[in-house]
C-alpha positions in Angstrom: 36.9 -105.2 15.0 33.7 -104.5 16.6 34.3 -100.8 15.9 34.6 -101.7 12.5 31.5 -103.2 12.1 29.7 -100.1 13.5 31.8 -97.7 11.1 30.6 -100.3 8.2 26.7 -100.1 9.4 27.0 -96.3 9.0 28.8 -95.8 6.1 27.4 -95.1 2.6 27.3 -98.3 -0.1 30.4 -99.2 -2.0 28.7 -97.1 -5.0 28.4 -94.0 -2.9 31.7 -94.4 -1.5 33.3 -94.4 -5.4 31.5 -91.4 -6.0 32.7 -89.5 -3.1 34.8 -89.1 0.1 34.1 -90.5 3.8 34.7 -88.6 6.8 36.0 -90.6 10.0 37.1 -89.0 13.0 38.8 -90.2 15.5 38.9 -89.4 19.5 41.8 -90.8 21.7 43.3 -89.8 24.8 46.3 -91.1 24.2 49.2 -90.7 21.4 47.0 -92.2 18.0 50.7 -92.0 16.4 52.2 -94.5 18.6 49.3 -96.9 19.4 49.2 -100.5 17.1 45.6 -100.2 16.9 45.5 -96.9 14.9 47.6 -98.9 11.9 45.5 -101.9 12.6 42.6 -99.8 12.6 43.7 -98.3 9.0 44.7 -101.5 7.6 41.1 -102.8 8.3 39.2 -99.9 7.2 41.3 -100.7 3.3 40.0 -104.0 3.5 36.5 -102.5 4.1 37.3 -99.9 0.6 37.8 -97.4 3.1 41.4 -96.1 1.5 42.8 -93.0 3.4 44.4 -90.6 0.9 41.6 -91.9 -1.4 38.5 -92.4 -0.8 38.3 -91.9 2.8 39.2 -88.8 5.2 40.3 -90.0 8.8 40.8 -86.8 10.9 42.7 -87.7 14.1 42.4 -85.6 17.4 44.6 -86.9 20.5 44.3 -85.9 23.8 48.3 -87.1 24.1 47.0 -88.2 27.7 45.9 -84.8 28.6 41.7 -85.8 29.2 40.9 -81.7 29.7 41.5 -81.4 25.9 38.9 -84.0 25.0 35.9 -81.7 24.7 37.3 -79.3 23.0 38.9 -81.8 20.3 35.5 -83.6 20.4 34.0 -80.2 19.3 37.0 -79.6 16.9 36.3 -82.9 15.0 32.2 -82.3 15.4 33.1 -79.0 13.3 34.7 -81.3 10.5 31.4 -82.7 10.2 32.9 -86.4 9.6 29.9 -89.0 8.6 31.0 -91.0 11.8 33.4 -90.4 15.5 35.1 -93.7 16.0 36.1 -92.8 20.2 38.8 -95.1 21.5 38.1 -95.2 25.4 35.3 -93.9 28.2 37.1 -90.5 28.4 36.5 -89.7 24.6 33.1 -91.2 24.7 32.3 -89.0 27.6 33.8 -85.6 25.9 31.2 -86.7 22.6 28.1 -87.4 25.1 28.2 -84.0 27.0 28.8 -82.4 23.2 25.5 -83.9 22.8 26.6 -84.2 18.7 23.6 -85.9 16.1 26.8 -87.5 14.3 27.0 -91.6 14.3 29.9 -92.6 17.3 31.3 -95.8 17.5 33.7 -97.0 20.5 35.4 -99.5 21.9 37.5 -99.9 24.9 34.5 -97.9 27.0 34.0 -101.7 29.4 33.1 -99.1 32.2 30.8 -97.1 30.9 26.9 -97.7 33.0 23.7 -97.5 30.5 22.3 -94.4 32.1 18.2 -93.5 30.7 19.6 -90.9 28.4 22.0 -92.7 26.8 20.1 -92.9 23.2 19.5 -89.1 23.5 22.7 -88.0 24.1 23.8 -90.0 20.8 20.9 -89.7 18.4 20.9 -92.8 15.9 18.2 -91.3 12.7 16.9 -94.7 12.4 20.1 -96.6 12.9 20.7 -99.2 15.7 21.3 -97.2 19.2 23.5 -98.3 21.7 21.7 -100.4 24.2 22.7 -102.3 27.2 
């Protein structure tokens, strides 16, 4: 839920979001297809107005427990130019820090992650709340 909120904080208003689409991606190490939390992620986003297939574009990248693909599906979805990165886990937060990307990321499941001094930089906010510790 708390990933939901950040997606919420970045997103556009409910009358920019009629007028157009908005771009999630998603990074996961593991199978999005089989994981609970992927529907239950959905089902919250419609309650939000975010309606996949409608008004809302969620493009998916999965590791499928392989970690060595992360970067390169972090910089697959970066290319998509989504308006946020939900990542689901330290590895795929890792892959988007090293990509260094200006796009919002949200997580959730990262527990083990240590603020380190360049946190902030590596994940640029543009005036938004940054991730602190």
């Amino acid at each position: 839920m708390l990933a939901l909120t950040g997606i919420a904080y970045t997103a556009p208003s409910a009358a920019e979001l009629r007028e157009g689409h908005f771009r999630i991606g998603v990074l996961v190490a593991v199978s999005a297809s089989t994981t609970p939390s992927m529907a239950a992620f959905v089902q919250e986003l419609q309650k939000l107005g975010y309606v996949e297939g409608g008004n809302t574009v969620i493009d998916v990248r999965s590791a499928e427990e392989d970690i060595e693909r992360l970067p390169a599906l972090a910089k697959e979805l970066e290319a998509l130019a989504p308006n946020v990165i939900f990542a689901g886990g330290t590895p795929p937060v890792m892959a988007l820090k090293s990509l260094g990307t200006s796009i919002p990321v949200v997580f959730a499941g990262s527990a083990t992650i240590r603020c380190v001094a360049d946190w902030s930089k590596a994940f640029p906010t543009r005036g938004r709340i940054s991730p602190g510790c």
